[in-house]
FITI-234613 format. One record per atom (N, C-alpha, C): residue in three letters; z, y, x. Coordinates in steps of 0.2 Angstrom, whole numbers, plus 2048, in hexadecimal, padded with zeros to 3 digits. Each point is the difference from the previous one (the first is absolute). Layout:
ALAZYX;...
# end
This chain:
UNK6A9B54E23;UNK806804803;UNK8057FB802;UNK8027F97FE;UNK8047FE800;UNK7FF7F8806;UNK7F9800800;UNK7FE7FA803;UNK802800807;UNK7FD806804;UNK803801805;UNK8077FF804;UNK8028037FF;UNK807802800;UNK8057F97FF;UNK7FD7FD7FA;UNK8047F77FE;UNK7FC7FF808;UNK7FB7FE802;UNK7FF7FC805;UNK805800808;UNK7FD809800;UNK809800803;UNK805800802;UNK8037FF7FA;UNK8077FE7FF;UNK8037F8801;UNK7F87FC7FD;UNK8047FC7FF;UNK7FF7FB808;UNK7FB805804;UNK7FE7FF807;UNK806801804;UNK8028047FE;UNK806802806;UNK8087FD7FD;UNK8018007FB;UNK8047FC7FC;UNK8027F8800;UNK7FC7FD803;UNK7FF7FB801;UNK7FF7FF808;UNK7FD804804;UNK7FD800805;UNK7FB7F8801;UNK7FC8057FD;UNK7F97FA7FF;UNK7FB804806;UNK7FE7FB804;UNK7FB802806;UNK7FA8027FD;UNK7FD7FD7F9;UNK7FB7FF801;UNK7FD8007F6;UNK7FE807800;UNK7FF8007F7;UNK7F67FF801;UNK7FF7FA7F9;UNK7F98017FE;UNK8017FF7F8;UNK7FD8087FD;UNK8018007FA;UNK7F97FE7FE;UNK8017FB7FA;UNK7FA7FC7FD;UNK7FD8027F8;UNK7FC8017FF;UNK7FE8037F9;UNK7FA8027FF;UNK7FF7FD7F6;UNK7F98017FF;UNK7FC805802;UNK7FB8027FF;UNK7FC804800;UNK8038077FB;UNK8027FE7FA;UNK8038047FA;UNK807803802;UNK8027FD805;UNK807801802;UNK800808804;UNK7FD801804;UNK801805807;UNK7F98057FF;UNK802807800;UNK7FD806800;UNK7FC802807;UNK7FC8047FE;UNK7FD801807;UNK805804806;UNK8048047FC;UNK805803802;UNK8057FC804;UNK8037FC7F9;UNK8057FB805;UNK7FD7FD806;UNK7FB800800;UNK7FD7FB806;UNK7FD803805;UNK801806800;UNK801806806;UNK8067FF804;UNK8068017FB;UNK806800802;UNK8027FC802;UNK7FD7F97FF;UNK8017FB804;UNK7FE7FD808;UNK7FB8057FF;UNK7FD7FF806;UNK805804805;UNK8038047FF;UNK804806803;UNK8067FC802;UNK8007FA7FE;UNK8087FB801;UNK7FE7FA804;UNK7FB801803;UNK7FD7FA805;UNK8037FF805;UNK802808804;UNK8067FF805;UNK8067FC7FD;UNK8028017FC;UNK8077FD7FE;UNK7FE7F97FD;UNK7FB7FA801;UNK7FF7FA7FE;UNK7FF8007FA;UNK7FE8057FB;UNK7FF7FF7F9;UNK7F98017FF;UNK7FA7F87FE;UNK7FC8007FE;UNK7FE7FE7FB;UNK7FA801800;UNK7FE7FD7F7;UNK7FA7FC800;UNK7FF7FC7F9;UNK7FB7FD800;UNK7FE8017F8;UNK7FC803801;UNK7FF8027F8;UNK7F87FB7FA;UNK7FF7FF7FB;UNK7FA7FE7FE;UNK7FE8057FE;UNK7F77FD802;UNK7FB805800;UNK7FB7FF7F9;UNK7FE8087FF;UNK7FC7FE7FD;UNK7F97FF803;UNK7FC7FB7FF;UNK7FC800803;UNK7FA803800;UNK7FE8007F8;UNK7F98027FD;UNK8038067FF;UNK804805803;UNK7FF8077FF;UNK7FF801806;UNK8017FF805;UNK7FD800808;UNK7FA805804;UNK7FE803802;UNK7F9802801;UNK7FD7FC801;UNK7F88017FE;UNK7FA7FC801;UNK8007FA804;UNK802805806;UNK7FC7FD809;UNK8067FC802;UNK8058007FC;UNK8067FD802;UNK7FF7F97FA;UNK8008007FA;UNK7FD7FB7FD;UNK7FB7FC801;UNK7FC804802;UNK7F87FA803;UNK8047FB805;UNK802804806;UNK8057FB803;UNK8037FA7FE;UNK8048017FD;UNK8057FB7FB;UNK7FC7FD7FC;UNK7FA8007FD;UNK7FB7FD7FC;UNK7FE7FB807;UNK800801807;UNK7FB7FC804;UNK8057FC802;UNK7FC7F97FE;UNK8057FA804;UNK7FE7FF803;UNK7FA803805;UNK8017FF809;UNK807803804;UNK8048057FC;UNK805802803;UNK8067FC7FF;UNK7FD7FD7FD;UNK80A7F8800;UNK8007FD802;UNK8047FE806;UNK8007FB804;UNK8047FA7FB;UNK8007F9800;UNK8017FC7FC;UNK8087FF804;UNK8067FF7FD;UNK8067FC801;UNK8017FD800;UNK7FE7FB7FA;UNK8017FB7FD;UNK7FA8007FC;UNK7FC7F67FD;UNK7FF8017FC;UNK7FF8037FB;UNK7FB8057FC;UNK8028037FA;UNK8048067FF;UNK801804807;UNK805804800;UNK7FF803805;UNK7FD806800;UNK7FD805807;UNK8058077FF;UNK7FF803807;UNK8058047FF;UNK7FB808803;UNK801807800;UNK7FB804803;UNK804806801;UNK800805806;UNK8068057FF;UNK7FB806803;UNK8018057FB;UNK7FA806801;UNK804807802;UNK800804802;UNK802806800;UNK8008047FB;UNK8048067FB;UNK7FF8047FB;UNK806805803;UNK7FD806800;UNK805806801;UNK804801805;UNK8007FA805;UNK8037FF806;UNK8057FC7FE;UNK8017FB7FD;UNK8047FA7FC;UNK7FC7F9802;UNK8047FA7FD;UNK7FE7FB801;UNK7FD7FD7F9;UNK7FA8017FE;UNK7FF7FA7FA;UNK7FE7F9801;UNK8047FB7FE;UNK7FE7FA803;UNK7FF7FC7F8;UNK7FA7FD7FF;UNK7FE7FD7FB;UNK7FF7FB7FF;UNK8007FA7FE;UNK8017FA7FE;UNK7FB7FD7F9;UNK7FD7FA805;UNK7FC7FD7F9;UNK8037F97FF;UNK8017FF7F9;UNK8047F97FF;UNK7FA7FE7FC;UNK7FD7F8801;UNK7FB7FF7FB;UNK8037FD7FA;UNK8087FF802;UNK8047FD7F9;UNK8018067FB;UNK800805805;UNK8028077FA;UNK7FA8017FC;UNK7FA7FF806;UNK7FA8017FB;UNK7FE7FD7F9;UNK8027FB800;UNK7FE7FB7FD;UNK8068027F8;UNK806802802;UNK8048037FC;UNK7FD8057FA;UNK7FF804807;UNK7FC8097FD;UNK7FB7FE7FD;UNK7FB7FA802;UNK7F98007FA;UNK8027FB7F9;UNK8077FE800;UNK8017FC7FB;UNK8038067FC;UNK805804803;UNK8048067FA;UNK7F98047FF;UNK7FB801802;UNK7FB8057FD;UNK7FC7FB7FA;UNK7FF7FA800;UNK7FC7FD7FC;UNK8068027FA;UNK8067FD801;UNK8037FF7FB;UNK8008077FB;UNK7FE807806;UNK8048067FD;UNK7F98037FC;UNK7FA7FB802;UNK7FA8027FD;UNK7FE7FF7FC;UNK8037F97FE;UNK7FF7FB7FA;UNK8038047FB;UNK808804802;UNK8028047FA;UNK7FE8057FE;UNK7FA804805;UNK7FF805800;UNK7FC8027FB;UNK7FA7F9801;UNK7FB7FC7FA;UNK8018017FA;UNK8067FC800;UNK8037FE7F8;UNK8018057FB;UNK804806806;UNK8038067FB;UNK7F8806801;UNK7FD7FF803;UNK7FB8057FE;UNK7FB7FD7FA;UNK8007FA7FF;UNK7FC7FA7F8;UNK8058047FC;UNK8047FF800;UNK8058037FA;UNK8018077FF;UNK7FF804805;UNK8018057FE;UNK7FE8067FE;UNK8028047FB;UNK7FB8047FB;UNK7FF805807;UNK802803803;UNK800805805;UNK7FF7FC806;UNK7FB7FD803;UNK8037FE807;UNK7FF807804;UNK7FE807801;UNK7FF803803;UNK808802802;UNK8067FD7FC;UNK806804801;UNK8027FC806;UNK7FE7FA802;UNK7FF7FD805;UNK801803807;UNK7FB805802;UNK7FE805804;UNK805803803;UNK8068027FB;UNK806803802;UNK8047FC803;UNK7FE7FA802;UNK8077FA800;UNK7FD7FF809;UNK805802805;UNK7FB7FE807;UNK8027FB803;UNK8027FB7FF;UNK7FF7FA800;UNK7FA7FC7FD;UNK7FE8027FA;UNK7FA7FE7FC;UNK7FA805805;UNK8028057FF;UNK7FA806804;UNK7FC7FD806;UNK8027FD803;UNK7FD7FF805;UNK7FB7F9802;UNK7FF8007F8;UNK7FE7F87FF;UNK7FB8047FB;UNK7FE806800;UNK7FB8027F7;UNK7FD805803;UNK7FB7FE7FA;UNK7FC807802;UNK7FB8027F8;UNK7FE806800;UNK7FF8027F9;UNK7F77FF7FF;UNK7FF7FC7FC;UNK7F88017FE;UNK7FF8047FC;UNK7FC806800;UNK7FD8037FA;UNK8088067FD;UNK7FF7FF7FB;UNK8068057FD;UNK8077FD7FE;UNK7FE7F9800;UNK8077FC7FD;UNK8017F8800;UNK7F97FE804;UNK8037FA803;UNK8037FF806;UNK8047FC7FF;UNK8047FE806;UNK7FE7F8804;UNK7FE7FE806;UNK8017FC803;UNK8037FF807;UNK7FD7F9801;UNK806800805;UNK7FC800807;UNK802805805;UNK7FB801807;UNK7FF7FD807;UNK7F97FA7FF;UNK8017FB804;UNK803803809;UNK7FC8077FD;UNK800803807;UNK808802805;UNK8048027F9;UNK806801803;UNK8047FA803;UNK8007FB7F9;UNK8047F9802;UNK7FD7FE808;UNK7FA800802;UNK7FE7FE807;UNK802804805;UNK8018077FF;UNK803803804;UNK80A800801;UNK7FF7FE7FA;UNK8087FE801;UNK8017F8804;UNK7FA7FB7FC;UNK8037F9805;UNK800800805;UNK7FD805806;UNK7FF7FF806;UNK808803803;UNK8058027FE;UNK804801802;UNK8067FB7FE;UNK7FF7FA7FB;UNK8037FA800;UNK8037FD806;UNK8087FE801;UNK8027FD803;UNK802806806;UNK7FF805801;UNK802806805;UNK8078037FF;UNK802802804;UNK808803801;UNK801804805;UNK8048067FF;UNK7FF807807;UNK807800800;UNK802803806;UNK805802800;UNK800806804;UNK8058077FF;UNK800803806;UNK808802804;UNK7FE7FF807;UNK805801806;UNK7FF803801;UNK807802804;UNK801803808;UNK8047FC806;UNK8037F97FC;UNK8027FB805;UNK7FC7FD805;UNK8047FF805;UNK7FC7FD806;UNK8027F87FE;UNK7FE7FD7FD;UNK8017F97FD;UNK7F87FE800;UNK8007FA801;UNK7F87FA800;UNK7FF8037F9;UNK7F97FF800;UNK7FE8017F7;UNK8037F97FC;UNK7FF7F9802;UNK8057FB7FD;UNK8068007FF;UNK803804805;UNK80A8017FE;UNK7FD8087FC;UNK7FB8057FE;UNK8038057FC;UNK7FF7FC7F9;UNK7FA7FC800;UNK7FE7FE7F8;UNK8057FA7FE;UNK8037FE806;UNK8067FD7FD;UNK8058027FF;UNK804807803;UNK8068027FA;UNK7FD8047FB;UNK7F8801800;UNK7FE8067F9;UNK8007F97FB;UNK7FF7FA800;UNK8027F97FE;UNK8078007FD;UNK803801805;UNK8077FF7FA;UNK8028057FB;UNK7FB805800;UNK8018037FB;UNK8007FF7F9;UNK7FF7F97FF;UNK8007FF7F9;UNK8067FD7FF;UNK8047FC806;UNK8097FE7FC;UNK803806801;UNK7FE807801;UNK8078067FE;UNK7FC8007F7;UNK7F9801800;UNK7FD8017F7;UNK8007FB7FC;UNK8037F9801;UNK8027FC7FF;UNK8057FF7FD;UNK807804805;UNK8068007FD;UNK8018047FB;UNK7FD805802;UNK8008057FA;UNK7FE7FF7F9;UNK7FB7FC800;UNK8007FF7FB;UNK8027F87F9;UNK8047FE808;UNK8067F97FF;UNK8058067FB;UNK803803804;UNK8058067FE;UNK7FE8047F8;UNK7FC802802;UNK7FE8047FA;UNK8017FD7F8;UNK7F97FB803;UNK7FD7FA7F9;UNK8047FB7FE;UNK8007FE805;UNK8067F87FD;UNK808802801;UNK802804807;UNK8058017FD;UNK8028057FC;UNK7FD8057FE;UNK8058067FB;UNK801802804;UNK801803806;UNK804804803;UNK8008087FE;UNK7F98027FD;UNK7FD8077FB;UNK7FC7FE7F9;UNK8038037FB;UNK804805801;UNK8067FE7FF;UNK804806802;UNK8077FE800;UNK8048027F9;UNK8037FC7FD;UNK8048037F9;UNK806803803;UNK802803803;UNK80A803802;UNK7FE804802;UNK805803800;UNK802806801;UNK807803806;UNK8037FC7FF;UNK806801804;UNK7FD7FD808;UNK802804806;UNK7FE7FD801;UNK8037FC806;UNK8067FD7FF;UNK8017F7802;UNK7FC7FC7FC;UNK8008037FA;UNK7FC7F87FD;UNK7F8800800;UNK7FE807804;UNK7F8800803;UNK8017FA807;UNK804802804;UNK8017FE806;UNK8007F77FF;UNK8067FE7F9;UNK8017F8800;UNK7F97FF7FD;UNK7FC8037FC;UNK7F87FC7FF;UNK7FB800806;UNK801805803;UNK7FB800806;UNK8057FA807;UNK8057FF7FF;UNK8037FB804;UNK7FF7F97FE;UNK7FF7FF7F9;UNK7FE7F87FC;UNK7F9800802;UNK7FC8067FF;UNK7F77FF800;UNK8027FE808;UNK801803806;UNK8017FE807;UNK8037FA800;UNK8047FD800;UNK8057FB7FE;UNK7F97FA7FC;UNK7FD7FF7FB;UNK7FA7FD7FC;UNK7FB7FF808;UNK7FE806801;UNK7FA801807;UNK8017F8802;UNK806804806;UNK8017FD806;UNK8017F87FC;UNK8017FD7FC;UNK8037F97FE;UNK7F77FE800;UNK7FD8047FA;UNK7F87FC802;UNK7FF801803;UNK7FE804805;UNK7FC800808;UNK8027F9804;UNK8098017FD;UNK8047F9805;UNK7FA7F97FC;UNK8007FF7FB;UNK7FE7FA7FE;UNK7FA800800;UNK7FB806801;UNK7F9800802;UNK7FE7FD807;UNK805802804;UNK8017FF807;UNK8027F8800;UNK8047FE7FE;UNK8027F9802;UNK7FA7FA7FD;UNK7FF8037FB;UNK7FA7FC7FA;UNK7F9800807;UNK800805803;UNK7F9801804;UNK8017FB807;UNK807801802;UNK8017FC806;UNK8027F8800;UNK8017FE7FA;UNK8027F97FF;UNK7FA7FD7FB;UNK7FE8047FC;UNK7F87FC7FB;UNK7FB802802;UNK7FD8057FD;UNK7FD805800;UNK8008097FD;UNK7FA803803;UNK8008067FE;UNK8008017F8;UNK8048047FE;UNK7FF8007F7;UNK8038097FD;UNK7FD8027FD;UNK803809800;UNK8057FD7FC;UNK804806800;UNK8068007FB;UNK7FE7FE7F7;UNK7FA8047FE;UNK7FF7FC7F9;UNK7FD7FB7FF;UNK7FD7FE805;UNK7FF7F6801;UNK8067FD7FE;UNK806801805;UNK8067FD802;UNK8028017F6;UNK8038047FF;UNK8028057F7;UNK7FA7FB7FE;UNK7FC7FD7FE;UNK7FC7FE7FC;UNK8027FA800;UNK8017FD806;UNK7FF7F8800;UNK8087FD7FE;UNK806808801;UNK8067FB7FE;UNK8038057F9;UNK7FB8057FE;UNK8008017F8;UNK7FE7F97FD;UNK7FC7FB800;UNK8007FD7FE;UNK8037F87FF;UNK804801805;UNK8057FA800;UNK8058027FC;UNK7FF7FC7FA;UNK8058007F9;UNK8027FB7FD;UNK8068017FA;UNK8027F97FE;UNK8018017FB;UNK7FD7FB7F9;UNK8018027F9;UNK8077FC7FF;UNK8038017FA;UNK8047FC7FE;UNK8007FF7F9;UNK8007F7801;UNK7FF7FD7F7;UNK8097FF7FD;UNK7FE8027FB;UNK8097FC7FE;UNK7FE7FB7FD;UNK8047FC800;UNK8007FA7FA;UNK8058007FB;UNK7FD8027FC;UNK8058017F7;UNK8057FB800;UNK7FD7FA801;UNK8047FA7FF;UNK8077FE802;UNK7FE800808;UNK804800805;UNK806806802;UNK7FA8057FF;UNK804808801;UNK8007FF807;UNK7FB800803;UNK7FF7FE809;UNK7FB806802;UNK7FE804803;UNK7FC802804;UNK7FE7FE806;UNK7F8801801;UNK7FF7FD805;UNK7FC805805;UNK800800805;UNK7FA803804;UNK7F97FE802;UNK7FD8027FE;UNK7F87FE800;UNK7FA806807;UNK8047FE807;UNK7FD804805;UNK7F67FF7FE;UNK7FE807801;UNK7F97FF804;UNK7FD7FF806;UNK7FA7FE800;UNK7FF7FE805;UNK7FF805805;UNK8027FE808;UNK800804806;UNK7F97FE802;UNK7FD809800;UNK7FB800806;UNK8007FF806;UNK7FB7FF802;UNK8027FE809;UNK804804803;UNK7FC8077FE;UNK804806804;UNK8098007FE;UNK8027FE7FB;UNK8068027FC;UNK8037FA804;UNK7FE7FB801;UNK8037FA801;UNK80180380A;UNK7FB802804;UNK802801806;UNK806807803;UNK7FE8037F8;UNK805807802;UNK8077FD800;UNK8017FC7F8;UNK8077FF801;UNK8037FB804;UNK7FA7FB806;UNK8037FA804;UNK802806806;UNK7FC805802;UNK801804805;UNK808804801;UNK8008037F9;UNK8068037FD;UNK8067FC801;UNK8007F87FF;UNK8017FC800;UNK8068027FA;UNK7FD7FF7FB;UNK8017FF7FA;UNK7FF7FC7FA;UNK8067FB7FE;UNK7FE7FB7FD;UNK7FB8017F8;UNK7FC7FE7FE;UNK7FD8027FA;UNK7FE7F97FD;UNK8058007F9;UNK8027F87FA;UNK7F57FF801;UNK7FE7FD7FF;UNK7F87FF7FD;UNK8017FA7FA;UNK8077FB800;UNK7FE7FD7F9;UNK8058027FB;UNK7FE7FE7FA;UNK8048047FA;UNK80B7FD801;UNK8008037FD;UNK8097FE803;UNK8058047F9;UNK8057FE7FF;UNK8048007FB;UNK804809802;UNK8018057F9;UNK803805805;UNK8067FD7FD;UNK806801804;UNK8077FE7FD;UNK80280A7FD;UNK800803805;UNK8028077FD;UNK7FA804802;UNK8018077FC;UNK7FC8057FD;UNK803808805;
# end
């Protein structure tokens, strides 16, 4: 009810020529996505992810056939099918693949483990993430079904999205790409900085914590940006790791009544952030005069 209408607004508001709203598959209703087609005349499209293994048959055999993808690039073909009078353009990445059969070993190795251990593996069945990896022998055994897993590796390394933009299928799969630095941020915001839940009540001093959580953002993105452009690429809790650990103990001397500082050792990364920051940083031990 509300999606609409913000698009809108913040279209005309702004006087932006040109809206493409981007989002997962979980994000956008069939509905909404009616509606949206209805605002094509006013430049406002979409790129949505697809689910693909819910697709019809004759539309997945398709997708399954890699005489239909012409190659890009090395290791990266790209394919664009018609659905519903829409664009579906699908993408095989062999680096993704290779991803997808590593997360399934790993998530079958566990599946293994907990069904050895456990007095009920049938309560298994109810879990659909596990489900579609089992199957029942008999009245109460449970194993694991080669038949499914194959039907699922074949779709390893694959990617859908669906349009109505008139964009190359390379420029759609590259802004449905940036989708992951807005869920990225989000979860910058959420996770590491606290932004929710909010403890206040008043609400300026809602406003002054959601102004510190933006205020925290913008500073990491800054140092993640600068760290990328002057060393290398490194996420923000690379960066948080490698100068959480730049520390300095301090020994007294009873005798004396001296303390001293006793720096750690800089890792490479910690040593390149603070030259870039261009921040000096003590590396030998040194006397503290004050506290």
């Amino acid at each position: 009810k509300t999606l609409i209408p913000a698009l809108e607004k913040i279209s005309q508001k702004y006087n932006i020529e040109e809206v493409i709203l981007v989002a997962d598959s979980a994000m956008l209703s069939e509905d909404n996505i009616l509606k949206l087609d209805s605002l094509k005349e006013k430049n406002i499209s979409y790129i949505v992810g697809a689910r693909l293994k819910s697709l019809p048959a004759v539309l997945k055999k398709k997708i399954l056939d890699p005489e239909n993808y012409p190659e890009l690039e090395p290791g990266y073909l790209v394919a664009c099918f018609n659905h519903k009078g829409k664009k579906l353009v699908v993408s095989y990445s062999s680096r993704r693949a290779k991803k997808d059969e590593q997360d399934r070993i790993k998530a079958l190795e566990k599946l293994e483990a907990k069904l050895q251990k456990s007095k009920n593996p049938k309560s298994h069945l109810s879990n659909a993430g596990y489900r579609k990896y089992l199957k029942l022998e008999g009245e109460s055994k449970i194993v694991l079904d080669e038949d499914k897993i194959a039907l699922d590796r074949a779709w390893d390394g694959l990617l859908g999205v669906i349009t109505n933009s008139e964009m190359s299928p390379p420029e759609i799969l590259s802004k449905y790409s940036d989708l992951f630095t807005v869920e990225d941020s989000f979860r910058l915001t959420k996770h590491d900085l606290k932004i929710r839940p909010i403890f206040h009540w008043k609400p300026r001093r809602v406003r002054a914590h959601i102004a510190l959580c933006f205020t925290a953002y913008v500073l990491v993105k800054h140092m993640e940006h600068r760290v990328r452009l002057q060393y290398r690429k490194l996420s923000p809790e690379k960066i948080r790791q490698a100068l959480v650990r730049v520390q300095t103990s301090i020994l007294f001397d009873k005798v004396k009544r001296i303390r001293y500082g006793l720096p750690s050792r800089l890792s490479h990364d910690a040593r390149k952030i603070y030259d870039l920051l261009k921040v000096k940083k003590t590396i030998t031990p040194y006397i503290i005069k004050k506290l």
